[in-house]
N, C-alpha and C positions, 0 to 999 in steps of 0.2 A: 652476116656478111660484114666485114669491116671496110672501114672505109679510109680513104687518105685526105689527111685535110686538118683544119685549124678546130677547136675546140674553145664554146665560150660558156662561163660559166657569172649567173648573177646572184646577190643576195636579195630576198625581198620580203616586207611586212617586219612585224617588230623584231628586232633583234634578239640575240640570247647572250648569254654569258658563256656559251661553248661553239655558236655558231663559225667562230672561224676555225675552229678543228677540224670541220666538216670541208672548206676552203682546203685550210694545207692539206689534207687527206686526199681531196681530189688535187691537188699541184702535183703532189709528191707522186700519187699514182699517175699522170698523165707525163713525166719524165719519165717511165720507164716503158712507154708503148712510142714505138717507132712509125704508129701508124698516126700521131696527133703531131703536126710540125707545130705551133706556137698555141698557147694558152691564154686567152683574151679572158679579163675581167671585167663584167661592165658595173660602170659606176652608176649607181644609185637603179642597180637593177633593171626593171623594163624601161624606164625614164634612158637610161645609158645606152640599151639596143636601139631605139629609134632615136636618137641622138648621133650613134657611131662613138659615143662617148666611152671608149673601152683603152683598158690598159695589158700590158705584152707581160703577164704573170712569170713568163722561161725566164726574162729581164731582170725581177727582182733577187737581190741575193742570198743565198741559199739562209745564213745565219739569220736573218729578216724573219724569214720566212718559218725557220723552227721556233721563232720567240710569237709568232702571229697565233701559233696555235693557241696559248692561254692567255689572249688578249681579247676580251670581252668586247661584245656589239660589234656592227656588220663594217668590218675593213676597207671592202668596194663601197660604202652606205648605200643605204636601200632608199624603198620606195612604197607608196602604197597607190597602186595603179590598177584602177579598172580598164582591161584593153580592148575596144572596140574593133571592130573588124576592118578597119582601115589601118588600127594601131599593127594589128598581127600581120596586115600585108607588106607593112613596111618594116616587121620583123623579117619576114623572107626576104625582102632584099636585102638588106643589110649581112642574113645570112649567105646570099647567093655570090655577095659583092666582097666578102671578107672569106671565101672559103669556108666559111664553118659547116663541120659535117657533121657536130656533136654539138649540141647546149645541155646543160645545165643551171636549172633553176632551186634555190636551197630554199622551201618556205614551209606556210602553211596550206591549210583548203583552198583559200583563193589563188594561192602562188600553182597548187596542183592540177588546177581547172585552166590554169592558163597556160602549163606545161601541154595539158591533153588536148586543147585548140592549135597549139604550133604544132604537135605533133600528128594531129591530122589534117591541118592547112599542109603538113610537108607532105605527108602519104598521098595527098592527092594533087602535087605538083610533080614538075618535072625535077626535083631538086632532094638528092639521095641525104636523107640526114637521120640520126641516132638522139630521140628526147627523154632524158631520164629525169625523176623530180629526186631531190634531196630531201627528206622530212626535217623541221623545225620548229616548234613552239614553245612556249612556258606553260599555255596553256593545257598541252598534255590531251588534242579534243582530235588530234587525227583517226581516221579508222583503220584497219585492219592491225596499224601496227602494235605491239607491247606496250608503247611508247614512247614518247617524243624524244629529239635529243633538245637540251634548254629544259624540261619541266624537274628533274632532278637536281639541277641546280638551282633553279629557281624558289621550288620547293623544300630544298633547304634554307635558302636566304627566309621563307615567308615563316616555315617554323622556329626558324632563332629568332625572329625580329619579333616574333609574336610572344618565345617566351622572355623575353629581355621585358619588353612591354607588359606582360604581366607581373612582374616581380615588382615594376616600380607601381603595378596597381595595387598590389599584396601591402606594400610598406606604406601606403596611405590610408589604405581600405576605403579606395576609389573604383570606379568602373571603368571600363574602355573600352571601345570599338576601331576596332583595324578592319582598312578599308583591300581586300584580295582582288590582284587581277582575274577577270575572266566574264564574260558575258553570258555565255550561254551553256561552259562547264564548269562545271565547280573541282576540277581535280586538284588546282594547287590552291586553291580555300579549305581542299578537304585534308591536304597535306599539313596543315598545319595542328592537325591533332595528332599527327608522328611526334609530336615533342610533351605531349600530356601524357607524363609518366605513369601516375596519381591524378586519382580522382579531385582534389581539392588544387592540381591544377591546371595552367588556365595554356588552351582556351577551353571554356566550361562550355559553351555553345556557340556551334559553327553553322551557319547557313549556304547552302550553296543554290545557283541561280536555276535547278532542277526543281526546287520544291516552291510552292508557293504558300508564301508561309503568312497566318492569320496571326494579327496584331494583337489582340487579347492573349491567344498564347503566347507568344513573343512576349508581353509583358511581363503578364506569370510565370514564364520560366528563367527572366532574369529576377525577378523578386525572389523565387524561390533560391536562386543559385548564391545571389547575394544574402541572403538570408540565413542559407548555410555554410559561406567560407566567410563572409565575409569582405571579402571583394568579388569583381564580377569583371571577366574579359571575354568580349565575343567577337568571333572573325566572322565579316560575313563577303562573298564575292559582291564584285563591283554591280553583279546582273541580277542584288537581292530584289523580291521584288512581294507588295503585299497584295498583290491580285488589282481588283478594280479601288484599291484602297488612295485616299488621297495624298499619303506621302510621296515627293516628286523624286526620284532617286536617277534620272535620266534628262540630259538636255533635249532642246528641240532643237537643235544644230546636229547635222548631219556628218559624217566621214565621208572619203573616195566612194564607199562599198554601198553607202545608202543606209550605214545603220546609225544607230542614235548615239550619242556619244554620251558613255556616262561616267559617272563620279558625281562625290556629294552623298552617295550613302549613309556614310561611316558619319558622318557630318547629322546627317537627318537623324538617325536611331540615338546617336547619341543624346541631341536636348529632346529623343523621347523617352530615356530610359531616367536622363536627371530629371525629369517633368513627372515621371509617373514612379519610377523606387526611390527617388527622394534624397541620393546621392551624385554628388557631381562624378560625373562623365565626360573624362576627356575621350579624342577623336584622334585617330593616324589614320592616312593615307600612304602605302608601301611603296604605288610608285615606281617610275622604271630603273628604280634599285633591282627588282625582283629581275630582272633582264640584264642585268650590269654589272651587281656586286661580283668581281671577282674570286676574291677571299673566299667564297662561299659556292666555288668550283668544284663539286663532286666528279674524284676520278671514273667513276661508271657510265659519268654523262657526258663527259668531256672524251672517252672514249669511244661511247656510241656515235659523237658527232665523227668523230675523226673516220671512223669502221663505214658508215653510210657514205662519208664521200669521196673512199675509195672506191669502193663496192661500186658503184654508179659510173666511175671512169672504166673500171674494168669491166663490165657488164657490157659497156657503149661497145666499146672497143670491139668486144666481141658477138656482136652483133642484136643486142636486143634495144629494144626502144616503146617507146609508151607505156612504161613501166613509172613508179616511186620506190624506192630502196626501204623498207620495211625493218624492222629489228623483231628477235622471236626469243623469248625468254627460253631458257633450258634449265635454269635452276636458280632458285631465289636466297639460298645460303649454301655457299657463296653465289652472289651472282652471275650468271653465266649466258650470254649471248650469242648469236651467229646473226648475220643480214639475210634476209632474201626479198620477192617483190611482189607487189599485187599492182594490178594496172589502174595507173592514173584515172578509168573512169570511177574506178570503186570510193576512190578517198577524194576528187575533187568535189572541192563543196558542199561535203558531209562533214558532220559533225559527232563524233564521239561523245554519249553524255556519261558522266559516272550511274553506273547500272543502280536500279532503283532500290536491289536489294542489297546495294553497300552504302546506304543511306536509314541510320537507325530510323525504328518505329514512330520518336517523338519527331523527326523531320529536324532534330539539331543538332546534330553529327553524325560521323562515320562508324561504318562498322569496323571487327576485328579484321574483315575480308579484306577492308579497304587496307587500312591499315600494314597488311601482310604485304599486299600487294605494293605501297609505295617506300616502305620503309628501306626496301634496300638501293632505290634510287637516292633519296632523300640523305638518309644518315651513312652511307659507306662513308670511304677512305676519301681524304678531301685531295684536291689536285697541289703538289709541293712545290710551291712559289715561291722567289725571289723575297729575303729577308727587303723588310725597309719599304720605301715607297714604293709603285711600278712607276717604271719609265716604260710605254706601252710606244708600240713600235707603229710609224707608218710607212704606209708603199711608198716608194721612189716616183710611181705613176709615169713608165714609160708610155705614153701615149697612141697609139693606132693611127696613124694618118686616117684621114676620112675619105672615102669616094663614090660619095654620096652628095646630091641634094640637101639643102637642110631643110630640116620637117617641121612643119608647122600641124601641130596637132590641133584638132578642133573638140570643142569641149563639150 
C-alpha cells in the first residue's frame, strides 16, 4: 500500500567513503515518486529525530547534490545512539508531528535493530508508516547480504596502505604491524592479503579477531617469516586477541553500545616481536582513513551504496516495510549485482564472521576462497575524481521548523 506523506531519512554509526551514494540514491529516487511530498534529513541520525533537528533534502540544489555522491563520511553526520524506549516513543512523535510515512535508516547491526523497533513500535500504533534499513560498514560483518557497501573501499585503502608499508619494511629489513579496523570480523584485516602477490610479500601473516591465536606460535611464525625474506609485516584486526594471555589490546572504557574500546594492538605485538626476533618493529594504526580516504573509492562499491538507496525509496513507496535492502552477487568476473531484501529481524544485531574454512590451517591468513571472494570488491575500477584537491561539498541545511517540545533525553 503506498502512502502519502514526508519521508526522513538518517545516517548512523561509523561512516564510509561511499556512504553518501546511498543518500543521493535514495534523494534522487524519492524525486521521482509523487507519493513522498518533502525529503527530511536528520542530522546526526537518531540524536536529529528526537531533536526535530532535520533538514528539507527537495531544498538542496540539484548540482550539490550530484558532487555529494563521491564525498566521503556521513553528510547529515551521524551518531552512535543506543535508543531506549522512551527514545523511540518520541521517535513516533516526531514521526506523527512531521508527517512522515517513510524512514530510512543507512547503518550497521545496531542502526538495523533500531530500524526493526520503529518499525514495530509503528505496526502497533495507530500511525501508517513504511521502515526500510539501508546496509553500511567497512566492516563488511552484516548477514544475509553479499556484502556491505563501505568494505570494498575501505578494503582497498587497508590493502594499499599495507603494501606501501611493507616496501618501506623491505628497504630497511625491519618489521611492522598495522593495526585493521574490526572487532569482532576480521573481513577488511583479511583484505589485506588481496595485495600479496608473492609469497616473499607482505603481509606475510594476518590475524583476524575470529581466531584466537597462541603467543609462542605468534612468535615462531614471525621469526620463521623474518628469517626467510628478511623482513616481517603483519596485519592483525583491532579485536586480535591472545585468549586468557596477559597482553592488554583493549581499554577499560566503554562506547554508547557497552563494548570495550580498543586499539593499542599494533602497539603491544610490536615491542613483542622487537623483544623476542631481535629486529626493531615499527607500529601503524590505519585509522579512520580506512572510512575516509577517498582516492581509494572503488567504483563496485560506490555503486552498491548508491543501488541500496534507491532500492529502499522504491520498495517503501511501493509498499513494503521491515525489510533492509540486501545486495546478491551474480557473478564475480566481471562483477555483477542486483538488490533485494531479508527482514530486519534476520540482520539486526548479528554478526557475520569470516567462515572458519576461509581462514588458512596455521590461523594466519586467508584462504584462496577468501581471497576470490574479496578481490573484486577490493581491486576493480577505482571511482574517476576530480584532478587536484577535493573541494567536498556541504548541505545548505534548509531547516524543519520544529513542533515539538524539546526533549530532554535521560541517560
Amino acid at each position: 500500500m503506498s502512502l502519502q506523506g514526508n519521508a526522513l531519512i538518517g545516517q548512523s554509526g561509523g561512516p564510509t567513503i561511499v556512504i553518501n551514494a546511498s543518500l543521493v540514491g535514495a534523494i534522487e529516487a524519492a524525486e521521482k515518486h509523487s507519493e513522498i511530498d518533502r525529503f527530511f534529513g536528520a542530522v546526526h541520525g537518531l540524536t536529529g529525530v528526537l531533536n526535530e533537528q532535520m533538514i528539507d533534502l527537495f531544498r538542496e540544489d540539484d548540482d550539490l547534490i550530484r558532487k555529494m555522491r563521491y564525498t566521503p563520511s556521513a553528510a547529515l553526520g551521524t551518531c552512535r545512539l543506543k535508543a531506549t524506549e522512551e527514545d523511540l516513543n518520541r521517535c513516533m512523535e516526531v514521526f506523527k508531528a512531521h508527517d512522515i510515512r517513510y524512514f530510512f535508516y543507512n547503518g550497521g547491526n545496531d542502526s538495523q535493530l533500531v530500524c526493526h523497533l520503529i518499525s514495530e513500535l509503528a505496526k502497533g500504533s495507530d500511525w501508517d508508516m513504511q521502515v526500510i534499513g539501508i546496509p553500511k560498514t567497512i566492516d563488511n560483518d552484516l548477514a544475509i547480504t553479499d556484502n556491505c557497501p563501505g568494505f570494498g573501499s575501505a578494503g582497498r585503502y587497508a590493502a594499499w596502505a599495507v603494501q606501501c608499508a611493507a616496501r618501506d619494511a623491505m628497504a630497511f629489513g625491519n618489521a611492522e604491524v598495522l593495526e585493521v579496523m574490526g572487532r569482532d570480523a576480521g573481513w577488511l584485516t583479511g583484505a589485506t592479503q588481496c595485495g600479496r602477490r608473492e609469497d616473499w610479500m607482505g603481509p606475510h601473516l594476518v590475524y583476524l579477531p575470529e581466531v584466537t591465536v597462541d603467543p609462542d606460535k605468534f612468535v615462531a611464525d614471525c621469526q620463521d617469516v623474518y628469517d626467510e625474506y628478511g623482513y616481517l609485516v603483519v596485519a592483525v584486526s583491532e579485536g586480535f586477541n591472545f585468549g586468557e594471555s596477559e597482553v592488554a589490546t583493549t581499554s577499560e572504557e566503554l562506547d554508547e553500545f557497552g563494548h570495550a574500546r580498543l586499539g593499542g594492538v599494533a602497539e603491544a605485538l610490536a615491542k613483542m616481536v622487537e623483544k623476542t626476533v631481535g629486529v626493531r618493529c615499527r607500529f601503524d594504526k590505519l585509522g579512520n582513513l580506512q572510512r575516509a580516504f577517498s582516492p581509494c573509492m572503488s567504483k563496485v562499491d560506490s555503486d552498491e551504496a548508491y543501488a541500496v538507496g534507491q532500492d529502499a525509496v522504491n520498495r517503501a513507496v511501493a509498499g513494503e516495510t521491515d525489510i533492509m535492502i540486501t545486495i546478491q552477487r551474480l557473478n564475480s568476473d566481471p562483477f555483477e549485482f542486483e538488490t533485494e531484501t531479508t527482514s530486519l529481524m534476520s540482520v539486526a544485531d548479528v554478526t557475520k564472521e569470516v567462515p572458519e574454512d576461509w581462514i588458512n590451517e596455521e590461523q594466519n591468513g586467508v584462504t584462496d576462497e577468501f581471497i576470490e571472494y574479496a578481490m573484486p570488491l577490493v581491486s576493480g575500477a577505482a571511482v574517476e575524481l576530480p584532478e587536484g584537491l577535493p573541494n567536498y561539498p556541504v548541505f545548505q541545511k534548509h531547516f524543519v521548523d520544529s513542533k515539538l517540545q524539546p526533549y530532554e533525553r535521560k541517560k
